[in-house]
N, C-alpha and C positions, 0 to 999 in steps of 0.2 A: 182348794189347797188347805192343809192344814198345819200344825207347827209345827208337826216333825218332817216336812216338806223344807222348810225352812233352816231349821237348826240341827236339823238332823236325828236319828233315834238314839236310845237311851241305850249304850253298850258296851260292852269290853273290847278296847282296836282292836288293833289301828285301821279300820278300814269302814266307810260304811257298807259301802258295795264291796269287799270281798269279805268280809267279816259280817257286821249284821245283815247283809245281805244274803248270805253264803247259810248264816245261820235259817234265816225264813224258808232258803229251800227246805232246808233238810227239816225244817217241821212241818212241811206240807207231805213230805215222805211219812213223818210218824201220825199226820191224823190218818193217811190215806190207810197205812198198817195198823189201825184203830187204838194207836198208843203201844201197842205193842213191842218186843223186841225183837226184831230182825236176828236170823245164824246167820246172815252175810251182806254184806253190800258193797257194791262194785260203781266207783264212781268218775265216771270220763269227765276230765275237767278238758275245756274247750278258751280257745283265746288266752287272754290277761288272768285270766283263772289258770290257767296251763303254764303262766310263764311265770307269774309271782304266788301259787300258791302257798310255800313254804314258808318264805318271809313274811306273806299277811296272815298265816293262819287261816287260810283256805279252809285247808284239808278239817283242822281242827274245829272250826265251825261250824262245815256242814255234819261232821259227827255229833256235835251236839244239838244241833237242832232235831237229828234221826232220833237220838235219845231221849227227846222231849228239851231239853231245855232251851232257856230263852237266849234273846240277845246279850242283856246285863246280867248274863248266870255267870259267876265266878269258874263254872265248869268248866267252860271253852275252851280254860288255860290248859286241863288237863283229860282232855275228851278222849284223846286217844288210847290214851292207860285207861280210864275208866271202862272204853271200849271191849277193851283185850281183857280188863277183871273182868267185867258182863260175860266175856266168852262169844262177843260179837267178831266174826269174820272181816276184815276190811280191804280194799286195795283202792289204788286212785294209778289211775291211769291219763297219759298227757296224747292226745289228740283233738284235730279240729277238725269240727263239727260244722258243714257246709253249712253255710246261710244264717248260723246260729249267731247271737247277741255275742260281742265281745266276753264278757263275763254271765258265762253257761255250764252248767255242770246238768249232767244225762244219772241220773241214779237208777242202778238195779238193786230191785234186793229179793233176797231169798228168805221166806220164813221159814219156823219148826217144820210146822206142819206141811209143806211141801209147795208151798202159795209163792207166787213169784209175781212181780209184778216195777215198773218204773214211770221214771217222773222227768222232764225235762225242762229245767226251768231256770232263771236270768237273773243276775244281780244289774236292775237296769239305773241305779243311783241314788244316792239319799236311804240305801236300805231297803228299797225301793225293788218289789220285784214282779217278775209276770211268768207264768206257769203258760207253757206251749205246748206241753204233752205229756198224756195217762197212757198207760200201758201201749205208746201208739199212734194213737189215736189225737187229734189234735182238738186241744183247749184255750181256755183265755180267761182267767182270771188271775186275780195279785194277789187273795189272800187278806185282802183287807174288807171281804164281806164274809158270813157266813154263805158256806159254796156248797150244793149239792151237787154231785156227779152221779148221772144215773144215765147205766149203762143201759141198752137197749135191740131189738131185734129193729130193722125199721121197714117196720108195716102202715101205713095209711090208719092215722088218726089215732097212733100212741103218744104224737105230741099232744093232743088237743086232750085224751084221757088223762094225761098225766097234768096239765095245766089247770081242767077243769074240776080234779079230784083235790088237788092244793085249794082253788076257790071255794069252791064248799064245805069241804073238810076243817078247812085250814085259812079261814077266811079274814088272820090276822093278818098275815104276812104277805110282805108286798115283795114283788119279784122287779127287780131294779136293773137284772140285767141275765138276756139268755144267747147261749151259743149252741148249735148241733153242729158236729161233725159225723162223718159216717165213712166208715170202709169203702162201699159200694151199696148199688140200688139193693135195696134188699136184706144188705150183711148185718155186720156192728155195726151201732152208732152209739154215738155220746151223747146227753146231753148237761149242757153246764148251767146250773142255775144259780143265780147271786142275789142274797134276797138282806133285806134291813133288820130282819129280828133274830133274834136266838130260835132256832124254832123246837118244841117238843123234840122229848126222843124218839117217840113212837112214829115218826113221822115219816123214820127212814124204815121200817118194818113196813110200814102201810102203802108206803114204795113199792118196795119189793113183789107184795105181791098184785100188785096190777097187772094183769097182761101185757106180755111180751117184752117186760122186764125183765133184767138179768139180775143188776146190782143197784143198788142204793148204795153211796159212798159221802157222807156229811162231813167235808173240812171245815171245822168252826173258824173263824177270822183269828190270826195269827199276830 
């Protein structure tokens, strides 16, 4: 546990969990769009998200966390003008989401270039969040480690290339925490890697092209 477990994080309200919480989604939407600006995003708010978002500032937080900014950004207050100057697309939509966390927002978003892709993820308290789902496909990390997402064919002993290219390659960095998910025998899969250091840039290119690799995707800790 540590002291923002305690006293809670550093933000602009009123909410931790629908506000700074709300904001950590939506910057795990802008590392996943590698910082980039979204034409559109579409965001199913789910539970106590769905029923108070207007009065916490829901809506207006998870815009600014897609925009990049933080929890304590003075932005927040005005995310959704800033939005509409960008020339960013938005809608927020109110249904529940079976099985999902009380406070759950589903983001789609749609880039320039034609790239579409979403993220479904929980304001679970204290600002406090857990990420359940990439394009899909189901995950498990908070955001408070640096995350690699690397997408995958799943063939017999692309986890162990991809483990054992990190060891040797990349023999600082210590992997503190791993999840696969997969489609079916055979199809997609994910895998979620959570590791202690900042790691090189190169490291997501060097990804990439390992066999039967699709994507390399670095959410740095939030």
């Amino acid at each position: 546990m540590n002291v923002f477990d305690i006293i809670g994080p550093v933000m602009i309200g009123p909410s931790s969990s629908h506000t700074a919480g709300a904001v950590r989604i939506g910057m795990v939407v802008n590392k996943i769009m590698n910082e980039m600006q979204p034409e559109s995003v579409e965001v199913t708010l789910s539970g106590s998200f769905a029923q108070t978002y207007k009065g916490h500032g829901t809506d207006r937080a998870i815009m600014a966390g897609i925009m990049g900014f933080s929890s304590d950004s003075e932005e927040i207050k005005s995310a959704l003008e800033i939005a509409s100057e960008r020339g960013i697309k938005y809608s927020f939509i109110r249904k529940n989401i079976p099985g999902a966390h009380p406070n759950t927002a589903l983001i789609n978003f749609l880039m320039p270039d034609g790239t579409s892709g979403n993220v479904l993820g929980a304001s679970i308290g204290g600002g406090n969040i857990r990420v359940d789902q990439i394009n899909g496909m189901k995950v498990e990390f908070s955001g408070e480690k640096n995350t690699l997402l690397i997408m995958h064919r799943d063939q017999p002993g692309v986890i162990a290339e991809v483990t054992n290219f990190m060891h040797f390659c990349y023999g600082s960095l210590n992997i503190c925490n791993f999840h696969l998910s997969r489609e079916e025998r055979g199809g997609n899969a994910i895998m979620t890697i959570e590791i202690d250091q900042a790691p090189p840039s190169r490291l997501i290119e060097d990804l990439k092209n390992l066999k039967d690799v699709d994507n390399a995707i670095l959410v740095r800790r939030i």
